[in-house]
N, C-alpha and C positions, 0 to 999 in steps of 0.2 A: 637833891632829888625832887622833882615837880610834880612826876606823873609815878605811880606805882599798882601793876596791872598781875597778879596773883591769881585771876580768875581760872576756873577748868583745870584744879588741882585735884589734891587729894588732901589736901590739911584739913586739922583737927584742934579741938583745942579750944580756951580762949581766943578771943580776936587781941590780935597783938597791937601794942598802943604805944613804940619804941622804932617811930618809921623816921627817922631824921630830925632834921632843922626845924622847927614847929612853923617857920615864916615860909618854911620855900614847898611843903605839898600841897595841892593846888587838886588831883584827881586820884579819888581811892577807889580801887575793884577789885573786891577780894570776892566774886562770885563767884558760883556753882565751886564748891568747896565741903566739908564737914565741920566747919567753924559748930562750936556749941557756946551759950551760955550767955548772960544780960550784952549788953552795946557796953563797953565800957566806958566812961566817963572821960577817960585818958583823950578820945579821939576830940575832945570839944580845942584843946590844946592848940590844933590845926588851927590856924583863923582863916588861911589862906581856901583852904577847900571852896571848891566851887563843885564837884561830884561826887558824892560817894556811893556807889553802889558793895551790898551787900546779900542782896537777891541770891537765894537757891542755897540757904544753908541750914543750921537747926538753931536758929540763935531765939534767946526766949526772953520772958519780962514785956515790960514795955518801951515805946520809944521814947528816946530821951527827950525831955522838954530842954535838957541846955542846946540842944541842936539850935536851938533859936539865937545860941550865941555867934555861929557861924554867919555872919552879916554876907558874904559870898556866895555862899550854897544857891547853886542852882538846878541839881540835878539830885534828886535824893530817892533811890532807889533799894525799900526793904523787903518787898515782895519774896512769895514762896517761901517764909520762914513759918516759928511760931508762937510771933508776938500777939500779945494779947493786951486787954485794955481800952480806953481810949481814945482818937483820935485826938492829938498835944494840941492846944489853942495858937502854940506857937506857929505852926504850919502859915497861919491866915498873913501872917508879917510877911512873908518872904516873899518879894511881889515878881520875880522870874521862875518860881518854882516849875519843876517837873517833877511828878510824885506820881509814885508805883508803890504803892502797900497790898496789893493786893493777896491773895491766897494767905492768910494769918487767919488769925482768929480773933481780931478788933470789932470793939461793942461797943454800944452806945448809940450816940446822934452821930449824921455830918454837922463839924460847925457851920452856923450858918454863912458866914462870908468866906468858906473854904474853896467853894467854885468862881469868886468875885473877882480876885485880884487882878489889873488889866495885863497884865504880863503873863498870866497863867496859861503854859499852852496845852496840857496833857496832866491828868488825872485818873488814875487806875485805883481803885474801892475794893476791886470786885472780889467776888468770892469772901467775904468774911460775915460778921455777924452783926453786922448795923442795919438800924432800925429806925423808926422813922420814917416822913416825908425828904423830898431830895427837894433843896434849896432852890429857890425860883430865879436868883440873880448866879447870870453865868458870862463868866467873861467874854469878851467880844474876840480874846485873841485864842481861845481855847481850840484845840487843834482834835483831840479826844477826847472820850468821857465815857468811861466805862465801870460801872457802877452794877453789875451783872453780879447774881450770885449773893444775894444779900437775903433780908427781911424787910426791907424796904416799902412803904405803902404810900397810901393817897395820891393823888393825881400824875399823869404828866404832862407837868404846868411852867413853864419858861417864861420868861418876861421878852420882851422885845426879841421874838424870833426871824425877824426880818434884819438883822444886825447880828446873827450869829454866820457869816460868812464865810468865817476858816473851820466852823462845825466840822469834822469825815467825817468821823467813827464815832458814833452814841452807840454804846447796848447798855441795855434796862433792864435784861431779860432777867429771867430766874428770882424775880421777887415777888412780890403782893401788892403790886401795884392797878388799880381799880381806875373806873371812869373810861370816858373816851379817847382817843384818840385824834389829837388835836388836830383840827387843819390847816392851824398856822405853822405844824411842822413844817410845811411843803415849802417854806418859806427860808428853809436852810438848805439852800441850792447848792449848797458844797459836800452834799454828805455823799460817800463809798459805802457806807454800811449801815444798815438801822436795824437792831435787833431790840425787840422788843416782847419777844416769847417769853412764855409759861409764867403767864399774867392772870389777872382777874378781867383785862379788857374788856368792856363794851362795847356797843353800837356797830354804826356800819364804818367798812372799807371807804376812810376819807379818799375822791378824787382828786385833793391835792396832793397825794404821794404820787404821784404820777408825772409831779415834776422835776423830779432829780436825773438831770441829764449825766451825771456821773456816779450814779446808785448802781454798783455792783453786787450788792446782798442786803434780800429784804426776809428779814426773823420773823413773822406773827402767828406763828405755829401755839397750841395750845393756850387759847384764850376763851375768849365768848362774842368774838365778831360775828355778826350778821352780813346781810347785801350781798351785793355781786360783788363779780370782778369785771369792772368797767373797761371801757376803752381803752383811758387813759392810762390805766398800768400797764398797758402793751404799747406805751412808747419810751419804757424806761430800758432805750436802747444799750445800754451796757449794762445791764444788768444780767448775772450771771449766776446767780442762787434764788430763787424764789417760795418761801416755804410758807403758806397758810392753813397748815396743815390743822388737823384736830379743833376746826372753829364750826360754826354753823353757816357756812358760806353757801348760798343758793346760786340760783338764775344756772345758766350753762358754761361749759366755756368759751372763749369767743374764740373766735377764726381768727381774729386779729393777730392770737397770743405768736404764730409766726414770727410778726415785726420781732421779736425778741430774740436775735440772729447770734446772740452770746450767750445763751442761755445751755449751763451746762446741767442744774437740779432743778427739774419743778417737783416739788410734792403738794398736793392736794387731798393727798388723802382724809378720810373721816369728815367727812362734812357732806352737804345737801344737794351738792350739784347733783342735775339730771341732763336731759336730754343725749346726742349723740357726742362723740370724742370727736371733732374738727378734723377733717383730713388733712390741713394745714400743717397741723402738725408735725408732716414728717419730713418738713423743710427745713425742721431746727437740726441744722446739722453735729450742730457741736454737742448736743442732748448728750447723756449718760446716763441720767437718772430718772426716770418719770414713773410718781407713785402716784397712784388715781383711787388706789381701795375705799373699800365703805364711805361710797357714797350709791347715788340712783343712775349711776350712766347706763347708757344700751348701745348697740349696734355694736358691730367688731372694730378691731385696730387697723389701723389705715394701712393696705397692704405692701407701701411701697416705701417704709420708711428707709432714710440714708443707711446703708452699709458700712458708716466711715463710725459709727456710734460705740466707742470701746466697753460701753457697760449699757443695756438696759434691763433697769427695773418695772416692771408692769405690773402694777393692780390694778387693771379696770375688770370692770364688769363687763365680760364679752361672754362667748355662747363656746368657742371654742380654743384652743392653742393654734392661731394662726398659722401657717409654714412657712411665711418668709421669715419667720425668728430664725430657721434653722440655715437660712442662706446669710445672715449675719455674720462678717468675718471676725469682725471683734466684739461677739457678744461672749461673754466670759461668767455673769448670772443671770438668771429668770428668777424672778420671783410672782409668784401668782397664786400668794394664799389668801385664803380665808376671802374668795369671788363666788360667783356662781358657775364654775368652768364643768363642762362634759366633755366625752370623749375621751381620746387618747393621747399620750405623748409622742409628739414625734420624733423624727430618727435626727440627731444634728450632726452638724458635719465637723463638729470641732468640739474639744473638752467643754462641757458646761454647765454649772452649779446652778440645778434647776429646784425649787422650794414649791410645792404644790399642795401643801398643808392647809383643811380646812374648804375642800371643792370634794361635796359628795355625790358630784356627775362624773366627776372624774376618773377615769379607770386606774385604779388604785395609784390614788392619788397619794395615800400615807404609805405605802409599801411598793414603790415602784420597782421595776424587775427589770433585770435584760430584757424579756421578751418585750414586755410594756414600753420599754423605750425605743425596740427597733436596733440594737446595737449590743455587739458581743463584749462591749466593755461597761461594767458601770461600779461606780463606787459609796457605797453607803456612809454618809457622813451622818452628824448628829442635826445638821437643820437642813439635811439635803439632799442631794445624791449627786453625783459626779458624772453627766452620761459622756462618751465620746465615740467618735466613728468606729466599724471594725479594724481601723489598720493602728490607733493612737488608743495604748493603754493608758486608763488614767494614774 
């Protein structure tokens, strides 16, 4: 037997260490499972292993240091358990590694030549309780790096970022990481995702993010940025998630942000911008989500945005609840709390989970009613209310 695939069971138990020929298994996946209790020793026995995954079970202790005896191991996947400890020194040897530890409860440092190895393509940390700076030498053939979800601090600091070229997917998010934001990131032209929220960040919005032609999700939500949002990040034409949410971002928004023609979430909310909402705006056709609250915008919402839009979320600061929301065929939530909104709600022509908590122009905006919404249906929810036409019960 070579290959032995056990995954999206129901077992429980020790992990069993009685799987055959010791020379001939080569791939072990005993995933999402109720396996409990230490890695046993039994499995160092395999020489031949080149995979094992053991991801999504309750298996506890730490991981074994003789796994360094597997001279094959290339895929080593212990994620979603609840190991704890350590991360083994032996790790740094295995120079085709792929490693997912993530979601445990491992402490300490990253070793420091654990992102080095030149064979190293993928690396998952995240989520557990390591501490420390994150190692400045990063292999050139690393393909992920996902180190989210830690205690993690000081700089984000990379050595020769112009030679990180199979870079996609960095997130850094969810730690204590401090300083600026470098702008020789922009110099990892390969990346899909840069997540870098719920940081200690400073300074301004570098205009070399503005060069990843293949940047579909940009994280800097809940930091301490400053600046604008320049030009140049409305040419990050694939990019499909943009959230700067919760920083101190000023200047306006530009007209430009159109060019951004896959853009399904902008959030902006909680930060400085002023001026008016770009009427441009309402060319992004593929939108769904646009959060604009607590900041200093003015004027209304551009009247004539797409119909083809399956969700929009609005917080900006407008004077009233515009009416083409309610010509919207696939708007399914409003959100418009905690603005400066007056007046009335209007009547919509389809079911819609409208949130209007926190607007005291608003005619009763916390206790909305049949009459106040114009319609013989409505349903009080706990963050909402349900309105729909007179012929569609909600």
């Amino acid at each position: 037997m070579d290959y032995l695939n056990l995954s999206y069971n129901k077992f429980t138990g020790p992990l069993p260490t009685n799987l055959g020929k010791n020379n001939l298994l080569q791939e072990l996946q005993l995933s999402t499972n109720g396996f409990q209790g230490e890695i046993p020793i039994g499995l160092v026995k395999y020489g031949n292993l080149s995979l094992i995954d053991l991801s999504h079970n309750k298996l506890s202790g730490s991981i074994l240091e003789r796994f360094g005896e597997l001279s094959k191991l290339q895929i080593l996947v212990l994620s979603a358990n609840n190991l704890r400890g350590e991360i083994p020194k032996f790790l740094v040897n295995i120079q085709t590694l792929n490693l997912d530890l993530g979601f445990n409860r491992l402490s300490g440092t990253i070793p420091q030549d654990l992102l080095s190895p030149p064979n190293l393509r993928s690396l998952d940390l995240s989520y557990n309780l390591l501490e420390g700076p994150i190692p400045t030498e990063i292999s050139l053939s690393l393909f992920r790096l996902r180190l989210g979800g830690n205690l993690l601090n000081g700089t984000v600091s990379f050595r020769s970022y112009g030679s990180l070229t199979k870079l996609t997917y960095l997130e850094l998010d969810n730690n204590n990481l401090t300083g600026e934001i470098p702008p020789e990131l922009g110099l990892c032209r390969s990346l899909a995702l840069l997540n870098l929220a719920q940081n200690g960040l400073t300074g301004v919005l570098p205009v070399q993010l503005g060069n990843f032609a293949n940047l579909q999700v940009l994280s800097l939500q809940k930091n301490k940025l400053v600046g604008v949002i320049t030009y140049q990040f409305t040419q990050l034409h694939s990019l499909q998630r943009m959230n700067f949410s919760s920083n101190s971002i000023g200047g306006s928004i530009p007209a430009s942000i159109s060019k951004l023609q896959n853009l399904t979430n902008l959030d902006l909310r909680h930060n400085n911008l002023s001026g008016p909402i770009p009427i441009s705006i309402r060319t992004l056709n593929l939108l769904m989500e646009l959060q604009l609250g607590n900041n200093q915008l003015s004027g209304d919402v551009p009247a004539d945005c797409s119909e083809s839009q399956q969700q929009f979320i609005w917080r900006a600061y407008s004077r009233v609840i515009p009416n083409f929301l309610t010509e919207m065929a696939g708007l399914t939530q409003l959100v418009l709390s905690n603005n400066q909104l007056s007046g009335g709600i209007p009547k919509f022509k389809q079911c819609v989970m409208v949130v209007t908590d926190g607007n005291k122009g608003l005619n009763n905006a916390t206790n909305v009613s049949t009459a106040t919404a114009g319609s013989k249906h409505s349903k009080r929810l706990s963050n909402g209310i349900v309105i729909c036409d007179d012929s569609t019960p909600p």
